[in-house]
NUTI-542325 format. One record per residue (C-alpha): x, y, z; residue in one letter; residue number from 1. Coordinates in steps of 0.05 Angstrom, whole numbers, plus 5000, padded with zeros to 4 digits. Example, Ala and Ser with C-alpha at 12.3 -4.5 7.8 and 13.67 -1.06 7.14 Angstrom:
% residues 2
{{5246,4910,5156},'A',1}
{{5273,4979,5143},'S',2}
//
This chain:
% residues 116
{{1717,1684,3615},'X',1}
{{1681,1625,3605},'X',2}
{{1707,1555,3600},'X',3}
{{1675,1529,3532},'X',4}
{{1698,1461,3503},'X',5}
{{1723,1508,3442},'X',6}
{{1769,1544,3506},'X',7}
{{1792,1482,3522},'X',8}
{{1813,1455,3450},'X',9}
{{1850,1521,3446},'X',10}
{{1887,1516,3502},'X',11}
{{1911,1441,3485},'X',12}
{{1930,1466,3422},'X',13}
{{1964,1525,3458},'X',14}
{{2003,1477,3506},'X',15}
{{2013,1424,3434},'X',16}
{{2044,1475,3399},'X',17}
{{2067,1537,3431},'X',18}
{{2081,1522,3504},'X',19}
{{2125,1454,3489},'X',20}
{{2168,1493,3446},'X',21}
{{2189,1544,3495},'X',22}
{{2191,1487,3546},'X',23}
{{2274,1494,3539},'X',24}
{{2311,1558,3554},'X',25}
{{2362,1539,3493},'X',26}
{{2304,1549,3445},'X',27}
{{2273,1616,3481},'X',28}
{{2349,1635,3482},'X',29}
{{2353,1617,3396},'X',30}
{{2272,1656,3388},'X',31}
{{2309,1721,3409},'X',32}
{{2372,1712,3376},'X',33}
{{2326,1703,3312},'X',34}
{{2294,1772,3334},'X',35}
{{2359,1806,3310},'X',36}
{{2341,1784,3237},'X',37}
{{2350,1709,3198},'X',38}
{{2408,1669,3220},'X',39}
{{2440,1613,3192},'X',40}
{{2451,1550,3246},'X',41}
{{2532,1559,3250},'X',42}
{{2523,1642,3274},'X',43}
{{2463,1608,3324},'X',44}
{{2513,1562,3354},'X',45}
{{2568,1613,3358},'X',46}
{{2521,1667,3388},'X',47}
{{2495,1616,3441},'X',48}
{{2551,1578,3457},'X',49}
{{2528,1515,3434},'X',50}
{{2545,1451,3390},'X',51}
{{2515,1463,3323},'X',52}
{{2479,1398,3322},'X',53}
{{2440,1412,3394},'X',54}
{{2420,1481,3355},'X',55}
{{2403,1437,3307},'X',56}
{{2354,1393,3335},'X',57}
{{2324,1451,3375},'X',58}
{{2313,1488,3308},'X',59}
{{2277,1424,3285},'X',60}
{{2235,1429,3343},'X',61}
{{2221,1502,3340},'X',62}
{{2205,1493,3264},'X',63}
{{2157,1427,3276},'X',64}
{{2116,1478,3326},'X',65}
{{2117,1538,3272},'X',66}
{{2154,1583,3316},'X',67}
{{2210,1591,3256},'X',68}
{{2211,1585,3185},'X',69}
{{2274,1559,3143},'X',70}
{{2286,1593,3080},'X',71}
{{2346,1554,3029},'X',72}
{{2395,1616,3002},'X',73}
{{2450,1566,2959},'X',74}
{{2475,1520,3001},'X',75}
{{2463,1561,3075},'X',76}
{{2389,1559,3111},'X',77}
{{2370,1613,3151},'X',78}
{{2319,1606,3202},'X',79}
{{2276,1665,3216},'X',80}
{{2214,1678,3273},'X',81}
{{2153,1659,3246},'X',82}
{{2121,1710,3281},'X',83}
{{2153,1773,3322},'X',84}
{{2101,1773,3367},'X',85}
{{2129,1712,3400},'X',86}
{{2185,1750,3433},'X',87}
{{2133,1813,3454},'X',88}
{{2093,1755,3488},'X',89}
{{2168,1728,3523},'X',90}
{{2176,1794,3534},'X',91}
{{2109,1798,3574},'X',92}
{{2127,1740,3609},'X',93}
{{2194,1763,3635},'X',94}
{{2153,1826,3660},'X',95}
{{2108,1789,3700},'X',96}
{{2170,1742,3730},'X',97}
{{2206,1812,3749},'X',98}
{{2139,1826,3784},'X',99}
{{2138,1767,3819},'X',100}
{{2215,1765,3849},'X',101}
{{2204,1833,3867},'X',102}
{{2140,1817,3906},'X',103}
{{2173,1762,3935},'X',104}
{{2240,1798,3951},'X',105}
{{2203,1857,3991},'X',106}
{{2161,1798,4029},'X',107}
{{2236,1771,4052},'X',108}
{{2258,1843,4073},'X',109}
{{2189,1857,4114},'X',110}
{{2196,1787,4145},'X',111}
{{2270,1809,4162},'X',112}
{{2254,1874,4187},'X',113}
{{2191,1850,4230},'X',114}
{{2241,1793,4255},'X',115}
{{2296,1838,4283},'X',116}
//
């Protein structure tokens, strides 16, 4: 692939957008709670073990990057993924860390084995 200048914009926007939202576990943790189905902030909190105003302001932060959406039912909001292919792409990335503790754990045990 080449890099254009219309790569590179991408990419910033990527990073802008997508890639500082997921830069805390808390808020990867709240994307795949919010995979289950909408949730309002109180069941988030509960579900992740959390203080309701930390959810809170990682919600905010989630929303700001259009990663969730928050929909007003009365007086509770629910938040909901903006798009499900946001935890397929987690998923992906989870895959590929697997891959790479694996690799790295067999290293360690041929190391161990060629040290005895």
């Amino acid at each position: 692939m080449r890099i254009t200048s219309d790569l590179q914009q991408e990419i910033a926007l990527l990073h802008a957008q997508v890639c500082q939202g997921l830069a805390d576990p808390k808020r990867i943790l709240l994307l795949y709670a919010l995979a289950e189905g909408p949730r309002r902030v109180t069941d988030l909190a509960e579900t992740l073990g959390v203080p309701q105003p930390t959810v809170s302001h990682h919600l905010k932060i989630l929303r700001e990057r259009g990663l969730v959406t928050a929909e007003q039912e009365g007086t509770a909001v629910y938040y909901a993924l903006a798009d499900g292919r946001v935890i397929q792409a987690l998923d992906l990335l989870r895959d590929v860390l697997r891959d790479q503790l694996a690799l790295r754990s067999g290293l360690v045990e041929q190391m161990s084995v060629v040290g005895r």
